[in-house]
Structure formats: C-alpha cells, structure tokens
C-alpha positions in Angstrom: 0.0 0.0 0.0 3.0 2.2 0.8 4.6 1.4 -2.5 1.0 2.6 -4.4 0.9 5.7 -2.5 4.4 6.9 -3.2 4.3 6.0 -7.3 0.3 8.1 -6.9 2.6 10.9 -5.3 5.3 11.1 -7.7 3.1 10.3 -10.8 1.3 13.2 -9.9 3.7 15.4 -9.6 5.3 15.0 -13.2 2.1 15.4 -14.6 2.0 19.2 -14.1 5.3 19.6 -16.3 5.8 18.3 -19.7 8.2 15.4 -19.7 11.2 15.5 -22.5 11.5 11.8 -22.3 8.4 10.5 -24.5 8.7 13.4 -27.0 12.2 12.4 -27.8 11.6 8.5 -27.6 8.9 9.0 -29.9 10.7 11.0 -32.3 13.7 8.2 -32.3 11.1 5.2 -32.9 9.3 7.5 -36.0 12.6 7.8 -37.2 13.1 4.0 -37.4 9.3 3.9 -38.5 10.2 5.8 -41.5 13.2 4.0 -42.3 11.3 0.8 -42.1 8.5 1.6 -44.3 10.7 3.9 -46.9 12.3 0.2 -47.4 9.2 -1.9 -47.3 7.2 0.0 -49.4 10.2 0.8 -52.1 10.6 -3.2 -52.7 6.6 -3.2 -53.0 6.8 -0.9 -55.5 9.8 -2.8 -57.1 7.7 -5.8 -57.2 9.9 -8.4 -56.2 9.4 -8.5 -52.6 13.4 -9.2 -51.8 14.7 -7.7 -49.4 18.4 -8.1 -50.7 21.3 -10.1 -49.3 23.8 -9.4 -46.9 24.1 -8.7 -43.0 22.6 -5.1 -44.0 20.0 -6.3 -45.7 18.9 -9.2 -43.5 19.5 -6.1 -40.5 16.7 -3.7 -42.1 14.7 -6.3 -43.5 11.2 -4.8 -42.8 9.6 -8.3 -42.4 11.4 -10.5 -41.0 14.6 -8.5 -40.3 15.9 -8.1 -36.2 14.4 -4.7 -36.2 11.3 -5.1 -37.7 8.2 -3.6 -35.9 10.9 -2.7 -33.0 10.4 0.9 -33.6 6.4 0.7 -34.1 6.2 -1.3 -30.9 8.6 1.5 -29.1 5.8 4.1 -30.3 3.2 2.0 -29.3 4.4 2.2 -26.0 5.2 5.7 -25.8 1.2 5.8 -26.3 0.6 4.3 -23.5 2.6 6.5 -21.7 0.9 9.3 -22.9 -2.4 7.9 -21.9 -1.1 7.8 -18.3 0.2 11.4 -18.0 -2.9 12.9 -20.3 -5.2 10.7 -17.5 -3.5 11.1 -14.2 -4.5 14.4 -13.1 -8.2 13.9 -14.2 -8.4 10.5 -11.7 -6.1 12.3 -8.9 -8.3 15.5 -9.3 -11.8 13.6 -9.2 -10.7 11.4 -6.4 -9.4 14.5 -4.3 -12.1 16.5 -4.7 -15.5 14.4 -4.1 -14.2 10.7 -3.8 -18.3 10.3 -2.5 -19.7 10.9 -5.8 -21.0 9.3 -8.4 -18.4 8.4 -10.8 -20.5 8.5 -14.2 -22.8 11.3 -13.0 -23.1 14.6 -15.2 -20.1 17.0 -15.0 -17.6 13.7 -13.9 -14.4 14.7 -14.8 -13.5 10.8 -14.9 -17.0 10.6 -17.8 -15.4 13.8 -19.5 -11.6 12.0 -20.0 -13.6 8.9 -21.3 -15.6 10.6 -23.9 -12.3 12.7 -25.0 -10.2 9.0 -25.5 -12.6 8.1 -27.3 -13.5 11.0 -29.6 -9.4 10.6 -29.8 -9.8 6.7 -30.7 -12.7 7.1 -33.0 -11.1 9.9 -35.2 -8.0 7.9 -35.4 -9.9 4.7 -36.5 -11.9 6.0 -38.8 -9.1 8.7 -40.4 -6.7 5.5 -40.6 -9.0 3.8 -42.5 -9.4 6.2 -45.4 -5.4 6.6 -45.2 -5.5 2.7 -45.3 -6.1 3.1 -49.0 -3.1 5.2 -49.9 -0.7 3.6 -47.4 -1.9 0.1 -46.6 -0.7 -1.2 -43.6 -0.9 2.2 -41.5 -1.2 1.4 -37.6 -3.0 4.6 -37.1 -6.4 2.3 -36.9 -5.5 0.3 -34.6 -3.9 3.3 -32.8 -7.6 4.2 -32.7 -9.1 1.3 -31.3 -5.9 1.2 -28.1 -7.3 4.5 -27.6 -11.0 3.2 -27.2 -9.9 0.5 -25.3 -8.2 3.1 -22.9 -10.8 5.1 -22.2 -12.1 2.1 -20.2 -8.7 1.2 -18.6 -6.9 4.2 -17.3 -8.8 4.2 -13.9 -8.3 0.5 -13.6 -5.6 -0.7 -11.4 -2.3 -1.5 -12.4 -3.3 -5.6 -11.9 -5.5 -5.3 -14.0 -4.3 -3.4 -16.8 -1.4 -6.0 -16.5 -4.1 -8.7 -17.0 -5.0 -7.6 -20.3 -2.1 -7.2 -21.8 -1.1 -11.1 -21.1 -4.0 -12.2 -22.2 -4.1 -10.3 -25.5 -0.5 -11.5 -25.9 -1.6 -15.0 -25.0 -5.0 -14.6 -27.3 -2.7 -13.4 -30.2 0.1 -16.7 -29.4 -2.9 -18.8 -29.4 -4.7 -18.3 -32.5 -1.4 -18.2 -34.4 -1.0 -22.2 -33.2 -4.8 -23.1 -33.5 -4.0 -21.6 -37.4 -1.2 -23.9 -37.6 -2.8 -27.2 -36.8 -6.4 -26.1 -38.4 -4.0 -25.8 -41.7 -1.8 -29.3 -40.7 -5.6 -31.0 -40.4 -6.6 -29.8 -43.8 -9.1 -27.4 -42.2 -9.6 -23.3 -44.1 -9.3 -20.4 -41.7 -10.3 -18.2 -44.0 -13.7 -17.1 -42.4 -11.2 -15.4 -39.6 -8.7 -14.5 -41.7 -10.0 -13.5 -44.7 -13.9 -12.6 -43.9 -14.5 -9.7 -46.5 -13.9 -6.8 -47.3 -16.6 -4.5 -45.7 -18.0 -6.5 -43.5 -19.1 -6.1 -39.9 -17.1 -9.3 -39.0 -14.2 -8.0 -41.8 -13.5 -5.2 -39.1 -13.6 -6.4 -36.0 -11.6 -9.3 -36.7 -9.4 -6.7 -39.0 -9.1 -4.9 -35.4 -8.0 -7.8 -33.1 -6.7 -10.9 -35.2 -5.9 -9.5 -38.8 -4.3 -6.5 -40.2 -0.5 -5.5 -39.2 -1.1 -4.3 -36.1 -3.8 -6.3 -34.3 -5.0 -6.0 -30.7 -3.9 -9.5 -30.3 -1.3 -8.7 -29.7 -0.3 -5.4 -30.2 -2.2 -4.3 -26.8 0.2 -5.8 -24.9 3.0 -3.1 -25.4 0.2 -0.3 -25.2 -1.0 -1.7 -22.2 2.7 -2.1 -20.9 3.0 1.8 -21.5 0.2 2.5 -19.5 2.0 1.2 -16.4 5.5 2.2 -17.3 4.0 5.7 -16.9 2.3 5.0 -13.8 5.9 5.0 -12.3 8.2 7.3 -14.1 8.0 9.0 -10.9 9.7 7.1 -8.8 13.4 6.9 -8.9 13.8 3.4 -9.3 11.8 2.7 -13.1 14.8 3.8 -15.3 17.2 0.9 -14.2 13.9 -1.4 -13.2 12.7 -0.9 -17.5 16.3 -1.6 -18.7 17.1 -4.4 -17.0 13.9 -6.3 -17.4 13.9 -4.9 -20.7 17.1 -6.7 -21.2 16.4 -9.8 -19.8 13.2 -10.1 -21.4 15.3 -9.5 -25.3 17.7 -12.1 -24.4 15.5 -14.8 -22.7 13.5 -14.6 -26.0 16.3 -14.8 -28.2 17.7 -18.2 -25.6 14.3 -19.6 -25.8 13.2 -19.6 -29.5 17.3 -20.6 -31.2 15.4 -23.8 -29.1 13.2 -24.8 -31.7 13.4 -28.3 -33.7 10.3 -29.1 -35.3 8.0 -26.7 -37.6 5.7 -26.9 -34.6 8.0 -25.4 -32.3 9.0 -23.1 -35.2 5.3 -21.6 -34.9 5.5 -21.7 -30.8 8.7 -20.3 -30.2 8.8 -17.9 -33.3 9.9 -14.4 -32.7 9.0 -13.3 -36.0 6.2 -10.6 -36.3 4.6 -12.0 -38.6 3.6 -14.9 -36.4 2.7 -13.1 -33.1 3.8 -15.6 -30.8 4.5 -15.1 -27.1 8.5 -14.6 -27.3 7.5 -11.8 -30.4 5.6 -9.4 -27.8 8.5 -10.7 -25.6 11.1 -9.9 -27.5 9.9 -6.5 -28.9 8.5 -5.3 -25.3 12.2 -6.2 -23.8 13.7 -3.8 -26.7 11.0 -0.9 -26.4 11.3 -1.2 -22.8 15.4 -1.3 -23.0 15.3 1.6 -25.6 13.1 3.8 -23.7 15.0 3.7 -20.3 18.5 4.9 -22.0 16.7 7.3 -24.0 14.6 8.9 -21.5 18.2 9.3 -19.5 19.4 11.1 -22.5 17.0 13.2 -22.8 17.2 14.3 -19.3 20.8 14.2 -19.0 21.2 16.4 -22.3 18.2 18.6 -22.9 20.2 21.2 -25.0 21.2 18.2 -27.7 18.3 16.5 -27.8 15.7 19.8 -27.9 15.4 19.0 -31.5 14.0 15.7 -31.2 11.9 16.7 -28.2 10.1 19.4 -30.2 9.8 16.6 -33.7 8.0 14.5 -31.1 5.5 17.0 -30.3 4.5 16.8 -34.0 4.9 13.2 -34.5 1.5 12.6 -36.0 2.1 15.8 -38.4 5.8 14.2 -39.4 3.9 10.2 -39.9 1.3 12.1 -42.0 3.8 14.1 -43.9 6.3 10.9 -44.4 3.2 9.7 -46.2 2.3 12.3 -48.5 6.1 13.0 -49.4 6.7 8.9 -50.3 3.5 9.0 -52.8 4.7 12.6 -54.2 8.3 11.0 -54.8 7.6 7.9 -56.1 4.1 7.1 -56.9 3.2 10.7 -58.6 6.1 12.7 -60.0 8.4 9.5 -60.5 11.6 11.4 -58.6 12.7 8.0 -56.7 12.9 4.7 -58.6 12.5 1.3 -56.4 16.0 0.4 -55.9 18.1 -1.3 -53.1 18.6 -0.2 -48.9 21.1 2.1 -49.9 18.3 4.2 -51.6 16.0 3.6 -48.7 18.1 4.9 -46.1 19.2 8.0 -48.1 15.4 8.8 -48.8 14.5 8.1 -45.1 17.6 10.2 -43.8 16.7 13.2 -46.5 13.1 13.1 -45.3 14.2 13.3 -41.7 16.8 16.3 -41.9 14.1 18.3 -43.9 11.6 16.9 -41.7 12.9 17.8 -38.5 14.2 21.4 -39.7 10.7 22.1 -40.3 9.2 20.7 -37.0 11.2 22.5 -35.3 10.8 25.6 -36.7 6.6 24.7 -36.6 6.7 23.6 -33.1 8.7 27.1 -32.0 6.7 29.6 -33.8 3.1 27.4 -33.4 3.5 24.7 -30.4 0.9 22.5 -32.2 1.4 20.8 -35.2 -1.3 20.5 -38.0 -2.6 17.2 -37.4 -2.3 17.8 -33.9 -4.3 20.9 -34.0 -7.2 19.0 -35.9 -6.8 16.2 -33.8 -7.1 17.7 -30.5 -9.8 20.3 -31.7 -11.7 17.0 -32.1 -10.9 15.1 -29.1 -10.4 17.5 -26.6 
C-alpha cells in the first residue's frame, strides 16, 4: 500500500510539467518507422518483394529483419505512456475533490476524459482507415481502437491493466497455433482471416486478429505503457525498464534458437509475422530497453536532444507528412525509382533532416502541429 501511495505521489507530480522523455523516444522510434516503411514500401513498388542479401540487408529487413516492428512497438508504448500522464491528473483530481460521488454522474471529470479517449480513438480509427487506401498497412487504426480500449482502462488498477495485456499477448500466441494445426488438419481459416472486405465481421476481426497491427497482440505493449508511466515517478523505473527490458530481449532470443520441429517453429517464433509469445517478448524487452536509455538522455542532455523533443510533439504531423512525401516521390512525380537499402536509407535520412528542420521551426513559432491541432480540436 506504501509502494502505491508513493508511485500516486510522484506520478502526480510529473504530470504538471511536460516530460522531454516520450517526445524524444517517440521522435527516435518514428525515425526508425520511417526507415522501415521507406524500405518496405520501395521493394513493393519494385515488385519483387526481396529484401536483398547481406548482414545489411537481413538487419533492415522490414519483415522479417531483427528490427522489424521494433520501432512501431517502441511508439506504441510511448502511447501508452501518454495515456497515463494525459489521465493522471483527471483520476487524482476527481478522487481528491469528491471521492463520495458518483463516478459516471453529469459533470464527472473521470466521464469527460472517457468521452475525449474516445473521440481521440474514434477519429484515429476511422481517419486510418481512409489513409489505409493510400498507405496500406498504416497502424493509425488500430492506434484508434488502443485509444477506445483506454478510455475504459486508465482508472483500472495496475493488476488489471497487467491482466490484459497477457492475455491479448496470449490470445494473439494462441490463435497463431490453432491456425497452424487447423492448416496441418486440412481445415480453411479463412472465415477469420480473410472474412471480406466491408463486413461487420471484416473489421472487428481486421481490429484484433488480422491487419499488421492487431489487438492481439499489439495491446500488450500499449498496455505495458500505461504502467510504465504509472511510475516514471519514482526513482527506481529507469534501471527497473532496462534491466527487465534486457532480460526479457535475451530470454526470448535463448528460448526460440530452441526450436526443432515446424511446430515449435510456430511456438517459439519471434517473427512478427507470427505473433507468438517470445515476439511481444522480444519487442517489449527492446522498447522497454530503448526507452529507459533514452529517456536518461534526454534528461541528461536537454540542450542536444531539444530538436527531437520538439519533432516529437508533431509526431502525427511528421507520420502524416512521411506519407504524402513517399507518394509525391515515387508514386506521382516518379523522382525516386525502387532500388536497393542504400536508396531507402538515403530517402529516409533526406526526409528526416528536412523533416525535423521544419518541425522544429513549426513547433517554435506554433506549439501545435497540423494534425495535432485537428486532432485535439476534435478530441479534446
């Protein structure tokens, strides 16, 4: 009980200044996310689907590569985060002031932060799906549905927000090996995998089994987030997230070079593609790792890292713009032909020096980005 009180106390207090740590993690992992899909979507467009050869190559291999979805799962966290230190004041605030009252009653603060997650969720959901059909495999939907989900969990306690992020990683493990022997007994999946465009059932399995991003079990890391901020606070969660962030990467890695039979290929898999258990354990242990020795840098260098922190205050402006400036430069005018990693990285790296130039220079003169300014006139 001591140990809640004291993570309440010091939670609270960081939630009346803006933190530099999740503006410059999230900056870093869109970074990578745009390196990632610059790749991905330039060997689309070649047509080949080949990644290339080499320890490069197999490195930045957006599918199946080491760092594949590392840096979407980092900014999935960072969400979760965010949730956390949008939500704290509005549960510390509504418990302080009238802890006798009725919780869902008119004028609830608690009712008003629900209804703004999920004018936030909706927006997101629906927007990523009309962006869905110039950049297919966009998380931004599923984005959207973490933030629905959240407007029911942020006044949960941490057990139970722990609870739900197993069991969507276990849901997610578990259908990926019923898949596996339906297909080794001869038996089509397809109703859950492939149900139709348009459908009712098309999106909410397209939600929580299907897609690139599912809920199952992609709500694990947002989930995972949530608590991490429930304790930046303290003084002990920096060394506490790298070391179990560690640990987690490396048992992963131990357990899954294990494997011997395509069975155990699909149960200890740590490819994305697959969702298995040492996946979400594997990627949490790296987002967890990354955002510990990041967070320390920001704090530890503001001055050097002000850039970053300010690009991360426009992140959904700069995932937007990364969009519209691939399609302009490859898809429209023809400027970039589909070539090798080399080209990639160049294109991502070009985007990212204009990119953040212009962020910053937005976020000093402005504050709010764009996208951010629709987005929050929307959700509140």
């Amino acid at each position: 009980m001591a140990l809640s009180t004291d993570v309440d106390r010091a939670t609270s207090a960081l939630t009346r200044r803006r933190l530099p740590g999740p503006d410059v993690v999230r900056a870093i992992a869109l970074i990578g996310v745009v390196v990632m899909n610059y790749h991905g979507y330039l060997i689309i467009t070649r047509g080949d689907g080949d990644a290339g050869a080499g320890w490069a190559a197999e490195l930045f291999d957006p599918w199946n590569g080491p760092l594949s979805t590392r840096f979407a799962a980092t900014f999935v966290l960072v969400a979760g985060v965010g949730v956390t230190l949008m939500t704290r004041s509005t549960v510390d605030a509504a418990r302080g002031h009238d802890a006798g009252r009725a919780r869902f009653g008119t004028g609830d603060p608690i009712t008003a932060m629900r209804w703004r997650l999920v004018r936030r969720g909706v927006l997101l959901y629906t927007g990523g799906l009309v962006l869905e059909e110039i950049w297919p495999g966009t998380i931004i939907p599923f984005y959207g549905a973490m933030f629905v989900a959240a407007a029911a969990m942020f006044t949960w306690r941490s057990r139970w927000i722990l609870v739900v992020g197993l069991v969507s990683a276990l849901a997610g493990w578990a259908i990926r090996i019923w898949r596996y022997r339906q297909r080794d007994d001869g038996i089509s999946t397809e109703w859950l995998t492939d149900p139709g465009d348009g459908s009712v059932r098309g999106y909410v399995f397209g939600v929580f089994v299907n897609g690139t991003h599912p809920l199952f079990p992609w709500l694990a890391f947002f989930c995972c987030g949530i608590l991490l901020g429930r304790v930046l606070g303290t003084s002990w969660w920096r060394p506490v997230a790298l070391g179990a962030g560690v640990f987690l990467a490396g048992i992963a890695t131990a357990m899954s070079s294990g494997s011997t039979t395509p069975f155990q290929d699909v149960v200890l898999s740590t490819n994305p593609a697959d969702r298995g258990l040492l996946y979400v354990t594997s990627a949490l242990g790296t987002a967890l790792a990354a955002y510990a020795a990041i967070d320390w840098l920001a704090e530890r260098f503001p001055a050097a890292t002000d850039p970053l922190r300010r690009a991360g205050q426009l992140s959904l402006s700069l995932y937007l713009l990364h969009i519209v400036v691939f399609n302009l430069a490859v898809d429209w005018l023809g400027w970039v032909e589909p070539a090798g990693l080399d080209l990639a990285l160049t294109f991502a790296v070009g985007f990212w020096v204009v990119g953040l130039a212009l962020a910053v220079g937005w976020q000093r003169r402005f504050g709010v980005g764009p996208a951010e300014r629709v987005y929050r006139a929307f959700g509140g």
